[in-house]
C-alpha positions as CSV (number, residue, x, y, z in Angstrom):
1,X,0.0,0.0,0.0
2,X,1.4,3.6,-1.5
3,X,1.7,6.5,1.2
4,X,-0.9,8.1,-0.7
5,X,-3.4,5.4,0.0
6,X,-2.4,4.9,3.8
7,X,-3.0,8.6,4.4
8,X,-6.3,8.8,2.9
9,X,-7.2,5.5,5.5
10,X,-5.4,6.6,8.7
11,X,-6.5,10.6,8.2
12,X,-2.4,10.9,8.6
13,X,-1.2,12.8,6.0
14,X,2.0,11.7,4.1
15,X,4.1,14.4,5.8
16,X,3.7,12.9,9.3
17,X,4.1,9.7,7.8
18,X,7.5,10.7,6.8
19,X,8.1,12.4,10.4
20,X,7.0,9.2,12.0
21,X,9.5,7.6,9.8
22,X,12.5,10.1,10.7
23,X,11.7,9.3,14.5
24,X,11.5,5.4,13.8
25,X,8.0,5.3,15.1
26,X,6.8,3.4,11.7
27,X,8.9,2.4,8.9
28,X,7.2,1.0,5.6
29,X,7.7,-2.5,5.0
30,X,9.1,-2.6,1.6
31,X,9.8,-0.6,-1.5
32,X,8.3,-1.0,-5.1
33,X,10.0,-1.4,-7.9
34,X,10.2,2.4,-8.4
35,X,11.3,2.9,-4.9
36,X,7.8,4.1,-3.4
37,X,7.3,3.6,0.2
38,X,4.6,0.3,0.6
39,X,3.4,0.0,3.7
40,X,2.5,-3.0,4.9
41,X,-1.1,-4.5,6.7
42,X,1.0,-4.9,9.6
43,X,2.6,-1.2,9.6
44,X,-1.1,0.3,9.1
45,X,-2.2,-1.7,12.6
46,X,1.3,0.2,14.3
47,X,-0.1,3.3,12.8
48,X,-3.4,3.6,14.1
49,X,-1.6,2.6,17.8
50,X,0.2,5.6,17.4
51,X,-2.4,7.6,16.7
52,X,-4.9,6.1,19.4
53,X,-1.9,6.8,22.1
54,X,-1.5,10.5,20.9
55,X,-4.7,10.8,21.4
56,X,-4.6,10.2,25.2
57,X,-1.8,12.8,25.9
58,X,1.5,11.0,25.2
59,X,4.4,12.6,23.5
60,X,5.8,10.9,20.4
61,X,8.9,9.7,22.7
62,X,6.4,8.2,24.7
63,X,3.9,6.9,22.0
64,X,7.4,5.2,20.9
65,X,8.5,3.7,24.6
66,X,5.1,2.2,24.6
67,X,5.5,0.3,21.5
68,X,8.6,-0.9,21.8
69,X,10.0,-1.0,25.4
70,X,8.7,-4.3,26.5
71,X,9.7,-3.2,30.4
72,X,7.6,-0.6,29.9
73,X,4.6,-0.2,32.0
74,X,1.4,2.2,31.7
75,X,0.6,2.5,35.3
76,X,2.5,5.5,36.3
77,X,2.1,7.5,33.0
78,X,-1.4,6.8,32.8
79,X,-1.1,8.5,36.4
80,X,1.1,11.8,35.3
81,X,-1.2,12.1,32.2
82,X,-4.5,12.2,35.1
83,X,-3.2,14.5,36.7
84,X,-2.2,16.5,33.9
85,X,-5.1,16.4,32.4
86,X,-6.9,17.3,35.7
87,X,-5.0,20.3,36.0
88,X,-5.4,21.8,32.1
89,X,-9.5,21.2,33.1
90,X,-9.2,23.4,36.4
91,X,-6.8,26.2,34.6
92,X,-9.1,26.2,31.4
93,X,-12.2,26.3,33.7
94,X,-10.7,28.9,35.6
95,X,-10.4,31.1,32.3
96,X,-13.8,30.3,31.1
97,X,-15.6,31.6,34.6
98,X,-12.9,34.7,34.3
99,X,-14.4,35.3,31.0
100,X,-18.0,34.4,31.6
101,X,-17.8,37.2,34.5
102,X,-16.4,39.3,32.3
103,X,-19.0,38.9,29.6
104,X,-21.6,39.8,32.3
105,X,-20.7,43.0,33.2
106,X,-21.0,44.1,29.3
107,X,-17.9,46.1,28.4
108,X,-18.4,49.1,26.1
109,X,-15.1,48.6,25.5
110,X,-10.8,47.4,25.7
111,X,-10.7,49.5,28.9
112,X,-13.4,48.2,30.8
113,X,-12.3,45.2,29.9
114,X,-8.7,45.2,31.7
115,X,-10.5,47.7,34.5
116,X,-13.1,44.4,35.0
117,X,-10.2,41.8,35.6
118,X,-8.3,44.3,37.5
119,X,-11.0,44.2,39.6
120,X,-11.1,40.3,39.8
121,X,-7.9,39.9,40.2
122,X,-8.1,42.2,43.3
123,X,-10.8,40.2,44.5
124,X,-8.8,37.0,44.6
125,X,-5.5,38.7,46.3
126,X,-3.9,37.8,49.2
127,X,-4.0,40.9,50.8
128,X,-7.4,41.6,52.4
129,X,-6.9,45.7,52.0
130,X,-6.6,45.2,47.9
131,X,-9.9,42.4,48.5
132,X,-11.5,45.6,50.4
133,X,-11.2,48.3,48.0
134,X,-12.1,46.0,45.2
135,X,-15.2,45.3,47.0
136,X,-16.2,48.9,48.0
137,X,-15.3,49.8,44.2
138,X,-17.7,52.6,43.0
139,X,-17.1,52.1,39.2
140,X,-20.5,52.2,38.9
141,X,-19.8,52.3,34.6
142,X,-18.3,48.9,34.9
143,X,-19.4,47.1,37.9
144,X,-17.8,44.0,39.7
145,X,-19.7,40.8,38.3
146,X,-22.2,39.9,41.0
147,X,-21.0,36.1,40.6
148,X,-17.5,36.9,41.8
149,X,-18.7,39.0,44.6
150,X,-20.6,36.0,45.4
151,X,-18.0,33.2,45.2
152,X,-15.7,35.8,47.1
153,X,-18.3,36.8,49.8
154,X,-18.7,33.1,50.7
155,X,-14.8,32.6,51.0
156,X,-13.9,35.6,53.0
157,X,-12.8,35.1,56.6
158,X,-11.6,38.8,56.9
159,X,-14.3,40.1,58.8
160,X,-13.5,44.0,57.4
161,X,-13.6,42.7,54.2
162,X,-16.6,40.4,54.6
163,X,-18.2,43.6,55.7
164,X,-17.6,45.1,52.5
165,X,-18.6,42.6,50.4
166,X,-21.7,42.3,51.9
167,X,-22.3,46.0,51.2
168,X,-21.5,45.5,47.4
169,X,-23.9,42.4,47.4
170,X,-26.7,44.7,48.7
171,X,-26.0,47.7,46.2
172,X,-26.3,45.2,43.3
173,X,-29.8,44.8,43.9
174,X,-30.2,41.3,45.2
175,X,-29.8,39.8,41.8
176,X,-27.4,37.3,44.1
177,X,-30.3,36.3,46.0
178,X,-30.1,32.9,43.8
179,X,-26.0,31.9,44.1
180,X,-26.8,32.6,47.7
181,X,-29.0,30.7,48.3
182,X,-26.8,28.0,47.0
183,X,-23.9,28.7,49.5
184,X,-26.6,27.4,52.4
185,X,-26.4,23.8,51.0
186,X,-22.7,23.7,51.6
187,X,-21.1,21.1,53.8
188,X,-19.1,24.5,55.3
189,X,-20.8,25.7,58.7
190,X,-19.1,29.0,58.2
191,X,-20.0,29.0,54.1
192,X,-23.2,28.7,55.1
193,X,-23.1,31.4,57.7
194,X,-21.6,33.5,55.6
195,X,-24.4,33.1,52.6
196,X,-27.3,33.9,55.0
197,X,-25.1,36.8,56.4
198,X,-25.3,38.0,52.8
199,X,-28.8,37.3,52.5
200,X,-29.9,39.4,55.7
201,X,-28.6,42.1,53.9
202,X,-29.4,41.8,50.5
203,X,-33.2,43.9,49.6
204,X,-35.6,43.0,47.5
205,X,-38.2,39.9,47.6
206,X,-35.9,37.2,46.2
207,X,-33.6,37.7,48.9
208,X,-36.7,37.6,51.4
209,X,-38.5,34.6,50.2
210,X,-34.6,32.9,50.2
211,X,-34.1,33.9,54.1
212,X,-37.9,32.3,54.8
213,X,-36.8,29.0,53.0
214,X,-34.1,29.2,55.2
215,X,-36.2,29.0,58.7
216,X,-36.4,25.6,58.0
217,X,-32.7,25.0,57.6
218,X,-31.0,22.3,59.6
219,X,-28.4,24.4,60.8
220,X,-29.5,26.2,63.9
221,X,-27.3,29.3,62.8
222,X,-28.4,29.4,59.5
223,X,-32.2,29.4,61.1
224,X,-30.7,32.4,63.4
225,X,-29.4,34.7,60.9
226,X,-32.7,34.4,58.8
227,X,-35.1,34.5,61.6
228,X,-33.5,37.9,63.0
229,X,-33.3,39.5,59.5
230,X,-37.1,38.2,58.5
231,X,-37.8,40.1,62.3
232,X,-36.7,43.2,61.4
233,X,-38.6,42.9,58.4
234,X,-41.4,42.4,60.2
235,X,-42.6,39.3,59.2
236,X,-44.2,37.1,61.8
237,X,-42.9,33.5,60.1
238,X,-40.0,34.6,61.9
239,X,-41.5,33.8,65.2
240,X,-41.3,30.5,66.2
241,X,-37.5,30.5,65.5
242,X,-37.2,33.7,67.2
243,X,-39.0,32.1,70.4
244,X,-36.9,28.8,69.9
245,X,-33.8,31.5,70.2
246,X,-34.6,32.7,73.1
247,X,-35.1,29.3,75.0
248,X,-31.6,27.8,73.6
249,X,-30.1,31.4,74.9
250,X,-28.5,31.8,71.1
251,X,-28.9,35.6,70.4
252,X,-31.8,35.4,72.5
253,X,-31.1,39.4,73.0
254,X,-31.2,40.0,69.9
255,X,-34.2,37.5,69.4
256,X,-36.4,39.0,72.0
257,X,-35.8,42.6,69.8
258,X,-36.6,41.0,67.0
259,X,-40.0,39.9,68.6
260,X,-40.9,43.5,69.7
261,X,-40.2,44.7,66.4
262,X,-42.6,42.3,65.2
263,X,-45.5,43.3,67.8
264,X,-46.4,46.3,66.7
265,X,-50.4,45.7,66.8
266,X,-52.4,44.2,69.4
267,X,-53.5,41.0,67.4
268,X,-49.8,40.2,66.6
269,X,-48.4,41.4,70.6
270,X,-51.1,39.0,71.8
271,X,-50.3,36.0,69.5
272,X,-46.7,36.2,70.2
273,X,-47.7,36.3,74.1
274,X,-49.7,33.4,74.0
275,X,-46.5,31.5,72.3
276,X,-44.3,32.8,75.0
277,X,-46.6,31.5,77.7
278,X,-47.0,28.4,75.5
279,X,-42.6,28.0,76.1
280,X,-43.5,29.1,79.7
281,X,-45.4,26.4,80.5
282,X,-43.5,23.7,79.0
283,X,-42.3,20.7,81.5
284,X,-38.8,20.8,79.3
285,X,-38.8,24.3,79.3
286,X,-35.7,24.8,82.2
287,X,-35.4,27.3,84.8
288,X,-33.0,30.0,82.7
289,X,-34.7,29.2,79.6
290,X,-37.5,30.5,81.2
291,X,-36.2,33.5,82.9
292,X,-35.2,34.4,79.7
293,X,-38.9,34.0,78.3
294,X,-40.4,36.1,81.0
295,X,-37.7,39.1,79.9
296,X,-38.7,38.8,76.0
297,X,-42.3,39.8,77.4
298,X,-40.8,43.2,78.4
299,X,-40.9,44.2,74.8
300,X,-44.3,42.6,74.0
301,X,-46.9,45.6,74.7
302,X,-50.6,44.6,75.1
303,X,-53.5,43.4,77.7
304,X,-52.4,39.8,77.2
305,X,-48.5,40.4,77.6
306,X,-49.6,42.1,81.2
307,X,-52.0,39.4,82.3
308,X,-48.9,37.0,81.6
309,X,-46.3,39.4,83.9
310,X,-49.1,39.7,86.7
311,X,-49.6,35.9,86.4
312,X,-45.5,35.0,86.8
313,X,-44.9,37.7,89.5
314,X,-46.6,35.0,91.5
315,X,-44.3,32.3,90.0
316,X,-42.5,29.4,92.1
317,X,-39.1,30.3,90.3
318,X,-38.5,33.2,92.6
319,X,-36.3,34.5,89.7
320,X,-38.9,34.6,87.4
321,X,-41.4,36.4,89.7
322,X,-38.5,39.0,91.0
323,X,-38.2,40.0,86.6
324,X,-41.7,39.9,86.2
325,X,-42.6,42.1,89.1
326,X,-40.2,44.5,87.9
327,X,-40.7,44.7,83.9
328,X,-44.9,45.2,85.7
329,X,-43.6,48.3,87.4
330,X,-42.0,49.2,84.1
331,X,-45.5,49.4,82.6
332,X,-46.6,51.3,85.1
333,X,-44.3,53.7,85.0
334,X,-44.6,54.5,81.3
């Protein structure tokens, strides 16, 4: 079989069949008469190894070790061409999310262009005041790629720069709201603290409906964050977290602010009375947790709040009497 022919088989043209010669990787079997290469059945098989071992990675030296080094084994090349292989993935992923991002915040032009990946690369620095200012940017013409501020607000231990990122996350509008809310499925405790920290700051009704799906979260911190940030929002779903708060003492300060935010009409005060009396009266409900309880009511205003204090000044737990007596003078002061 003529070069010719063999190329228009294999798909390799006749000039790598001559390199392949020049290296010793394939040699034709014979000559014709007119001294043409002719290539035998047995040199076309050696050919299309060569090719199926180039395509796996391996270098022509190698494609030829392979072939003919009998002591040669697969194992550990196999191994360096993994890992090779892994690592062109992760470096031509890492270029396609660099340029997705920068696709995303729609450059008019060259110089936003290099002004946008100045700005990522700030973000991904080592030094937290560079991760700052990239953060508080005000280039409002070109602004940072709320994906990045995402995948760096999650990440950030720096609890200045956290700050800051959490401030750019809310000035983009809560478009975030959704990458977010995927950072409170990760195995992470402080990932997930970190997303719903984002979250309780972020406006807008995605971000609200996120932090309410979150009340139900498995991770007591996570339900913490949300709970206190639905609060100030005033919705009541937040309650029964916010009361769950205040009996585990976790934030329960904050908590029992949160409640009195959320009372502010009779019907609501009274509801979230009746649930702290509910706690009250609870056989597993211990002596602290409810000491705690009878000081959330100070905030709770109402006729059914008060009936509740004059009921526990007369409580067994001399504690809890001693704070409700007191928080009843309160009242009657004011």
């Amino acid at each position: 079989m003529l070069i010719s022919e063999v190329a228009r088989r294999s798909g390799v043209s006749a000039r790598m069949l001559r390199h392949y010669e020049s290296l010793g990787l394939v040699r034709p079997s014979g000559r014709t008469g007119s001294g043409y290469r002719e290539y035998s059945r047995e040199d076309m098989r050696r050919i299309f190894h060569i090719e199926s071992l180039r395509s796996l990675g391996l270098s022509l030296r190698e494609v030829g070790r392979a072939l003919d080094d009998p002591g040669f084994t697969p194992a550990a090349l196999v191994d360096d061409l993994v890992r090779e292989t892994r690592d062109r993935i992760a470096a031509e992923t890492e270029l396609l999310t660099r340029l997705r991002r920068i696709r995303a915040a729609d450059p008019a032009g060259w110089e936003d262009v290099l002004q946008v990946v100045a700005l990522l690369q700030a973000l991904g620095s080592k030094n937290a005041d560079a991760r700052q200012r990239a953060a508080l940017s005000s280039a409002d013409e070109v602004p940072v790629p709320v994906e990045a501020l995402v995948e760096a607000a999650l990440g950030e231990a720096d609890p200045n720069v956290a700050g800051a990122l959490r401030w750019a996350l809310a000035r983009s509008g809560g478009t975030g709201a959704a990458l977010l809310a995927e950072g409170l499925g990760s195995p992470v405790a402080a990932v997930r603290e970190r997303a719903v920290q984002c979250l309780a700051e972020m406006p807008g009704g995605e971000a609200t409906a996120r932090l309410r799906d979150a009340l139900a979260h498995p991770d007591v911190v996570v339900r913490g964050h949300a709970a206190l940030a639905l609060g100030t929002r005033g919705l009541a779903d937040a309650v029964p977290v916010l009361i769950d708060m205040i009996v585990e003492g976790r934030n329960d300060t904050d908590a029992a602010d949160a409640l009195s935010v959320l009372a502010g009409d009779t019907v609501t005060a009274d509801e979230i009375a009746a649930l702290l009396v509910d706690r009250l009266a609870h056989d597993a409900t211990g002596a602290p947790a409810r000491g705690r309880l009878t000081q959330a009511l100070a905030g709770i205003p109402g006729p059914r709040a008060s009936r509740v204090l004059v009921e526990l000044s007369h409580d067994p737990d001399r504690a809890v009497a001693l704070t409700a007596a007191y928080l009843l003078r309160l009242r009657g002061a004011r």
